[in-house]
N, C-alpha and C positions, 0 to 999 in steps of 0.2 A: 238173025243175030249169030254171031261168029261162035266159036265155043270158047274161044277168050274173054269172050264180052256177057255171056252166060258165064263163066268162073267167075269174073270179076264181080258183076251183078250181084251174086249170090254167096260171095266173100264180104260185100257191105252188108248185104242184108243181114248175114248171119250177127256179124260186127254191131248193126244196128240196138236189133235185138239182146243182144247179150250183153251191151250197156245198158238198154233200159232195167235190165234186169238188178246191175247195180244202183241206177237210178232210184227205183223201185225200192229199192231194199233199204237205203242212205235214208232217205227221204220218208217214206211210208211203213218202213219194217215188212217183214218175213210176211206177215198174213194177209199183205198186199200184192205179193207175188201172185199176181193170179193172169191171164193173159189179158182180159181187157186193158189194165192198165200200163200195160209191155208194152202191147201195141198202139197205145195212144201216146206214151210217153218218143218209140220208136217211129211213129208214122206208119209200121207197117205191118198188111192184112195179118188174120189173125190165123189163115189157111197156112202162113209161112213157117210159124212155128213149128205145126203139125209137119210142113214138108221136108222141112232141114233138120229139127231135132225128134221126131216120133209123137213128143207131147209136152204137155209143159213141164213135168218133169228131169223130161233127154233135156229140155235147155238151160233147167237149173243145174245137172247136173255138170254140164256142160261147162257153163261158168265157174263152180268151184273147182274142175277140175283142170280149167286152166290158169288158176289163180293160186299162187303157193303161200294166203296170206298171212301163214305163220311160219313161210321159210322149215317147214319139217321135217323136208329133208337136210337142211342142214349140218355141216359134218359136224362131227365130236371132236374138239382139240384132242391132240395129242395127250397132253399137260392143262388138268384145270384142278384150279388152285381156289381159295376161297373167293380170290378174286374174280374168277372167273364165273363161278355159281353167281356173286352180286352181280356180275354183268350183265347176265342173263334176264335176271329176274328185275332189274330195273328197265332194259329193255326192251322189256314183255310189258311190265308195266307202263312205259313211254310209249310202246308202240300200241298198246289199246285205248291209252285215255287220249292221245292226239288221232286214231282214225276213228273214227262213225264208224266204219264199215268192219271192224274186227268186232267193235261191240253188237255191231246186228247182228254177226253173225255168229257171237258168241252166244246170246239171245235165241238166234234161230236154232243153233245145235243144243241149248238145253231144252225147247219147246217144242220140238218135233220130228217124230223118230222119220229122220230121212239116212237113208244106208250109206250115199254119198261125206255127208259132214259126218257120219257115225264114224265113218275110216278116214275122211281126216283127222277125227281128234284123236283116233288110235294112233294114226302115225307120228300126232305129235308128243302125245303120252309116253310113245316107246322111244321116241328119241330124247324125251327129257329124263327117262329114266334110264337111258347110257349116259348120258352127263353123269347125273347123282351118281348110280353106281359105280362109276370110273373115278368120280372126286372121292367117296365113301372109300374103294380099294386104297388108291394112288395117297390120300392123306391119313391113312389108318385113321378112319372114324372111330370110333366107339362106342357116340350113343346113337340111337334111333332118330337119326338126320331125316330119316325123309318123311314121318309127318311135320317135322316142321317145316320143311320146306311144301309140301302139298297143302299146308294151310297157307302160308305165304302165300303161294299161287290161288290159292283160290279166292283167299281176302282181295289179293291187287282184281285180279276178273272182277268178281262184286263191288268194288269199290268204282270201277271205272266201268261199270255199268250200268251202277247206280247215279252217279254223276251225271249221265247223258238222260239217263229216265224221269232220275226225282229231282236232281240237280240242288238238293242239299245238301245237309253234313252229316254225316253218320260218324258219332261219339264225338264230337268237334271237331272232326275233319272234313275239310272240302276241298277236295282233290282240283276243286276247278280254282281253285285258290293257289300260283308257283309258289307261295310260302309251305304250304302243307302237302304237294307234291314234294318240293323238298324234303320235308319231316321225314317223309314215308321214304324216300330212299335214304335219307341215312338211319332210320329206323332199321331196314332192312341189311345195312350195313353192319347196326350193331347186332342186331340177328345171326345174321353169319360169319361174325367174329368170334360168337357164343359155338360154333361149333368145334367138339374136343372127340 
């Protein structure tokens, strides 16, 4: 075999694998990640993981690290305005209650200490807290903006994590319901109107 065809070979392979791995995850959750079912969802031996990524491990890590699925590097507008704070924070909330896979893996990064999601949620943490601190300077804040906003954030997570797990209502809300996704962002809206 050529050494082109050995590259290529072993560029599916890895590809294989590092889908099953979100297969695995969508589908089964985080405590299914384990290689028999990688390699049965992938078709491929279980010797390959160990030989392309070191362990099952090197291949999780592997996948979050080439997956940026909360955009954390993300730049900092120049100018953010309240507007731009609700932007954020309903798009954070749309973009977890429409993927499966940010709530796995929001799921996965509270349930177990892996080093990999431990520095992504730092990176996302430090970049959301250049936003706040930049809208806090830029708009003369005044009061204590940011545990309101850090509870925002953490209600919309819970909320749309709870949706996928219990798939009821928490206080009469049911985010699986567009009526009361609505609610919740203009909720949100009057929230950050309240900020002086």
């Amino acid at each position: 075999m050529t050494k082109n065809k050995k590259t290529q070979k072993s560029l599916i392979t890895k590809s294989k694998l590092l889908n099953a791995v979100e297969s695995v995850l969508i589908n089964k959750g985080f405590t299914e990640l384990k290689a028999n079912p990688i390699c049965e969802i992938s078709n491929v031996d279980k010797k390959l993981i160990y030989f392309h990524f070191g362990d099952l491990k090197g291949l999780q890590t592997e996948y979050l690290l080439r997956n940026d699925f909360w955009q954390s590097q993300r730049e900092v507008p120049e100018e953010i305005t309240k507007g731009t704070v609700k932007d954020m924070l309903t798009d954070q909330f749309t973009s977890i209650y429409e993927k499966d896979l940010l709530k796995r893996l929001l799921i996965w990064e509270l349930s177990e200490e892996n080093e990999t999601l431990k520095k992504i949620a730092q990176d996302r943490l430090e970049n959301t807290n250049k936003m706040v601190d930049k809208f806090i300077d830029q708009q003369d804040v005044k009061m204590d903006a940011s545990p309101l906003l850090a509870l925002t954030i953490g209600g919309l997570y819970y909320l749309s994590i709870r949706s996928a797990e219990k798939g009821n209502t928490f206080y009469g809300i049911d985010i699986n319901k567009k009526s009361d996704r609505k609610r919740m962002v203009n909720t949100i809206t009057r929230l950050i109107k309240q900020i002086k």
